[in-house]
matplotlib code that plots the C-alpha trace (Angstrom):
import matplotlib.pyplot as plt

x = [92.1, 95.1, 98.5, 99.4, 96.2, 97.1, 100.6, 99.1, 96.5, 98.8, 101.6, 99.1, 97.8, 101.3, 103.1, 105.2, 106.4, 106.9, 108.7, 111.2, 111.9, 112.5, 114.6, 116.2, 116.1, 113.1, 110.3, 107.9, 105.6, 104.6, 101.6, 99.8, 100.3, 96.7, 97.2, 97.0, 99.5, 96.5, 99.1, 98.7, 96.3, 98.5, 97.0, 98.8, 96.5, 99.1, 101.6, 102.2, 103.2, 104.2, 105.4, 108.3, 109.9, 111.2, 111.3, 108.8, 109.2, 107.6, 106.6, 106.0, 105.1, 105.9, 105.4, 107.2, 109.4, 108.0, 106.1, 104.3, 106.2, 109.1, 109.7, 112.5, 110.5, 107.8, 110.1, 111.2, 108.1, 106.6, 109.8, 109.4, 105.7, 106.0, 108.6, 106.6, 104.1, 106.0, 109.4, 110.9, 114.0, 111.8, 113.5, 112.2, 112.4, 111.0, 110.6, 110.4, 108.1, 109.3, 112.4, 112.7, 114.8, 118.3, 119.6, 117.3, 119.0, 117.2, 117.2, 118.1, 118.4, 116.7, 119.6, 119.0, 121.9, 122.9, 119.4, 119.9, 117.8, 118.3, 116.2, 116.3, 115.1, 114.3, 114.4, 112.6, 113.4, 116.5, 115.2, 115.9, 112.7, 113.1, 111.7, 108.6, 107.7, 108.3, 105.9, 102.0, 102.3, 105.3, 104.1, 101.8, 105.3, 107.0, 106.6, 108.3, 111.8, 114.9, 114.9, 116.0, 113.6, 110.5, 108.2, 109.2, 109.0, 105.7, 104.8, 106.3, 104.3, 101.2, 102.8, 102.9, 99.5, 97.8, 99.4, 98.1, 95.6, 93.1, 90.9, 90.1, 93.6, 94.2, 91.7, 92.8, 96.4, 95.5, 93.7, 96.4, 99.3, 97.8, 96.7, 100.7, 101.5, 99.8, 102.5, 105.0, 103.6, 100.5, 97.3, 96.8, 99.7, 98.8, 95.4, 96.8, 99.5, 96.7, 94.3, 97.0, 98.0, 94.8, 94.1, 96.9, 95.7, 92.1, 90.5, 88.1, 91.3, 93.3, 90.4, 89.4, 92.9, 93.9, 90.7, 91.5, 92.6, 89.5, 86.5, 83.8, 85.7, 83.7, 80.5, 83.2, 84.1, 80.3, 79.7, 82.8, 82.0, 78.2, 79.1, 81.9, 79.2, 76.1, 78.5, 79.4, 76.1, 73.6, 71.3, 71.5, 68.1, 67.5, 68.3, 71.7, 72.8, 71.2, 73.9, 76.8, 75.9, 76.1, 80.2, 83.1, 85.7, 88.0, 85.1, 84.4, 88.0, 88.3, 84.5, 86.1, 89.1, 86.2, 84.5, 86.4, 85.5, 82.0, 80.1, 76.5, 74.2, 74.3, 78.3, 77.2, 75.1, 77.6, 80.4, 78.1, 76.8, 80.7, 81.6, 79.4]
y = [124.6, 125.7, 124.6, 128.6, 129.4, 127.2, 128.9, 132.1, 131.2, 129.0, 132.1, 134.7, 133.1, 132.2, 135.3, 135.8, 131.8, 132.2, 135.4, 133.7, 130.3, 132.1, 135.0, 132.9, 135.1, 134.9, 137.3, 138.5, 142.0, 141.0, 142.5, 141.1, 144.0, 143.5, 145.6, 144.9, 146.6, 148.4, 151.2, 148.8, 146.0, 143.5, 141.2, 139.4, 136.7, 133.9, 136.0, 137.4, 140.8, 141.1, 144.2, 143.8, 146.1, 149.0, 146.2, 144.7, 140.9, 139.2, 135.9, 133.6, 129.9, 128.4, 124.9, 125.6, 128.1, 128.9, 131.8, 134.4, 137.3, 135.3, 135.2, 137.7, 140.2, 139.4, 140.3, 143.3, 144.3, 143.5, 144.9, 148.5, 148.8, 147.7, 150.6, 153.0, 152.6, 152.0, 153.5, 150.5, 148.0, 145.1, 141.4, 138.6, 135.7, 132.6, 129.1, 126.8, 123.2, 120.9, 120.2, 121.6, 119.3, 118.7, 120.8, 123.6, 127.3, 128.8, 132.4, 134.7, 137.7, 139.7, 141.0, 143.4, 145.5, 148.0, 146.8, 144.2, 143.1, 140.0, 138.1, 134.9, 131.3, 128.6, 125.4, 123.2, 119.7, 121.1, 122.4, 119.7, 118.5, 119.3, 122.7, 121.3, 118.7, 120.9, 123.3, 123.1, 126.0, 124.5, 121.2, 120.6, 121.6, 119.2, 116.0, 118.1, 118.7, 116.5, 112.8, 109.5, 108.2, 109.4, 107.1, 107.3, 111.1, 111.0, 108.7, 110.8, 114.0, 111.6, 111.2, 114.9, 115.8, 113.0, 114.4, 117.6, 117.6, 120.7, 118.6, 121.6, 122.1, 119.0, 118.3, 121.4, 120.8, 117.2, 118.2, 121.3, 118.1, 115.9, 118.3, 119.5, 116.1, 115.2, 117.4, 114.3, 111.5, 108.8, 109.3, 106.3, 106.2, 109.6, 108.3, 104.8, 106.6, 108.8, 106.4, 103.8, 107.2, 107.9, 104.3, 104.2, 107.0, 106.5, 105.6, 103.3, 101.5, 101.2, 100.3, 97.5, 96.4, 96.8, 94.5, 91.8, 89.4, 90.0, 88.0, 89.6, 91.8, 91.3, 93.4, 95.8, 96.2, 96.2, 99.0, 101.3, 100.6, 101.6, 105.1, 105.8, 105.3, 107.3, 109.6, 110.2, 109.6, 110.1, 107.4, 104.2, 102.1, 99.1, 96.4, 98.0, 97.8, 94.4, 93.3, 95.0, 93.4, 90.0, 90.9, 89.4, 90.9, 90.5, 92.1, 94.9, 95.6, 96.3, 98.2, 99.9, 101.3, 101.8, 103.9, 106.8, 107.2, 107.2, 110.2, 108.9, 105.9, 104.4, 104.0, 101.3, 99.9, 99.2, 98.2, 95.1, 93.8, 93.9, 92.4, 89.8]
z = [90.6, 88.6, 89.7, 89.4, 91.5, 94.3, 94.3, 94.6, 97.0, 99.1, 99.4, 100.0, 102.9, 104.7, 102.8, 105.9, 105.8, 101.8, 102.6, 104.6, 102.7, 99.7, 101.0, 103.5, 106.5, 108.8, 108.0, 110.2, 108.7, 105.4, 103.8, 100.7, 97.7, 95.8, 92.6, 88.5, 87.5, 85.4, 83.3, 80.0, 79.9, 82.1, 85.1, 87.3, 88.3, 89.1, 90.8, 94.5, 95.4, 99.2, 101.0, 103.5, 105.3, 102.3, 100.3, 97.5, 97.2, 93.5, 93.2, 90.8, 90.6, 87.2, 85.8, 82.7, 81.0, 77.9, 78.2, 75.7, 76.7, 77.4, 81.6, 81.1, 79.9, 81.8, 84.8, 83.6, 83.1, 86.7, 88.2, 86.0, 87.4, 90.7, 91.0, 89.1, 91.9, 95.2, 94.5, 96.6, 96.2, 94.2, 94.8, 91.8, 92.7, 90.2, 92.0, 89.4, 90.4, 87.9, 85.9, 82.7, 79.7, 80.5, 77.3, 78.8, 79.2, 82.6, 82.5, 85.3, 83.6, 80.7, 78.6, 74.8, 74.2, 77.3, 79.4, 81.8, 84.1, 87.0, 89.4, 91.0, 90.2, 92.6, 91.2, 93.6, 92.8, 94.2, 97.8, 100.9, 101.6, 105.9, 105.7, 104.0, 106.0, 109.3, 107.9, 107.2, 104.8, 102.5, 103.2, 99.7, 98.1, 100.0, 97.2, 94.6, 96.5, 96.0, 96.9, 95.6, 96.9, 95.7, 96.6, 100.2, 100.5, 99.6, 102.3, 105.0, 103.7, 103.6, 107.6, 108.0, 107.1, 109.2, 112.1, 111.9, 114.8, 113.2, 110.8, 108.8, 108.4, 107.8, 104.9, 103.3, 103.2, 102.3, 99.2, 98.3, 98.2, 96.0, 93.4, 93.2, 94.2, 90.5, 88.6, 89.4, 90.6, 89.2, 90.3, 91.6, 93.3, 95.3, 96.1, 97.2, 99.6, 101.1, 101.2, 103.2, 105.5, 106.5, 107.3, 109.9, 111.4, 111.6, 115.0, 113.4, 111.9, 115.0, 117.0, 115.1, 114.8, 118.5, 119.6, 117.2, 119.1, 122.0, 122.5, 120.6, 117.9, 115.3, 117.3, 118.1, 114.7, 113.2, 115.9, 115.0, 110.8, 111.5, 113.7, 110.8, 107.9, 109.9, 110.5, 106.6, 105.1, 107.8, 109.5, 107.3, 106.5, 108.5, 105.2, 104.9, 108.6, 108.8, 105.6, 107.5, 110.2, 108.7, 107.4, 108.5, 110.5, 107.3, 105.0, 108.2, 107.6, 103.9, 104.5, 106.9, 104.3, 101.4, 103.3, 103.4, 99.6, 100.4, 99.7, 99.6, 100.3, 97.0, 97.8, 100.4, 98.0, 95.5, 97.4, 99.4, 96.2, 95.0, 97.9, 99.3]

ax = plt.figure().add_subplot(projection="3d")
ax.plot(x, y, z, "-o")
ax.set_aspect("equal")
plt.show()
């Protein structure tokens, strides 16, 4: 999925919490506009058009600003149509995901001879990250807003997400972060983060953990590792429970980290003859 798709998709769904952190007031009857625009051959497949109350809000997600039309007339040309066909106040507004090059003039206006046309750009490396982090909607957004630290902000979105109690919700929003999460940070430092946030949430984790200094942890810890895998491959074969069942409580540890990667049976297979 497209970093412009997944704007679209994600303010679509919560256009009424969009609404409201880019206007700045709270927002409450918001209605999806679905329209192309069709009077010249023009789609507008990566932007949002929501309908407020006598008011048409535009929205668009951009990674860069080089554009073919340029974004000024781009916006001009959304703002002409949208009025064309709704006869309502229209309010642009550009948020902008990543910084452009220092020397680099941002637009807010489109400006030939006695035309001139404004909206508003939202530069969000500049946005405080709070409002993300309180928010499951804005919270895929949230590793792209100012810090010094940025590192550390990731971790506490990685926080965020594992404490959202629906696990639909929470897969979803976990897989919406990381791909905008990729626009700025490593791969492998995004799936490291996750991987390590998921860990300290995980039951099979924190059970393992919390028995290790009982009598008998190591059966404990064979049981939990075997429920976790049947549970994401289906039943295993006797030879492969009979190897798990030989690990140690250091090697049922690190199987039980590995395994959330696992998809199928041959996963298994592959990480015991690694590590045996």
């Amino acid at each position: 999925m497209s970093f412009d798709n997944l704007c679209k998709l994600l303010s679509e769904k919560y256009p009424a919490i969009f609404a409201s952190w880019v206007l700045g007031t709270p927002q409450t009857n918001v209605k999806v506009l679905k329209t192309e625009l069709s009077i010249e051959p023009i789609r507008a497949d990566y932007v949002t058009f929501l309908q407020l109350q006598g008011r048409i809000l535009h929205l668009e997600f951009q990674t860069q600003l080089a554009s073919t039309p340029p974004l000024p007339l781009r916006m001009l040309d959304y703002w002409v149509r949208l009025y064309r066909l709704y006869r309502l106040p229209i309010t642009q507004v550009v948020v902008l995901l990543l910084p452009s090059a220092p020397e680099t003039t941002i637009e807010t206006s489109f400006n030939v001879e006695t035309t001139r046309h404004e909206y508003r750009v939202l530069r969000l490396w500049e946005e405080d990250a709070t409002q993300f982090l309180e928010n499951p909607a804005l919270l895929p957004f949230a590793p792209l807003t100012a810090t010094t630290q940025p590192q550390s902000l990731l971790q506490q979105v990685v926080q965020r997400v594992n404490q959202l109690e629906a696990v639909e919700q929470r897969s979803e929003i976990s897989a919406y972060t990381q791909i905008l999460a990729g626009l700025k940070y490593n791969k492998e430092l995004i799936q490291r983060i996750f991987r390590e946030g998921m860990m300290r949430e995980s039951v099979i984790y924190q059970e393992i953990l919390a028995e290790g200094e009982q009598q008998g942890r190591e059966v404990e810890g064979r049981s939990l590792v075997l429920r976790q895998l049947n549970r994401r491959v289906g039943e295993l074969p006797q030879d492969l429970q009979t190897q798990i069942e030989s690990l140690s409580l250091e090697q049922l540890e690190n199987l039980a980290e590995a395994l959330l990667d696992f998809q199928e049976i041959t996963d298994i297979d592959a990480w015991l003859a690694e590590n045996r």
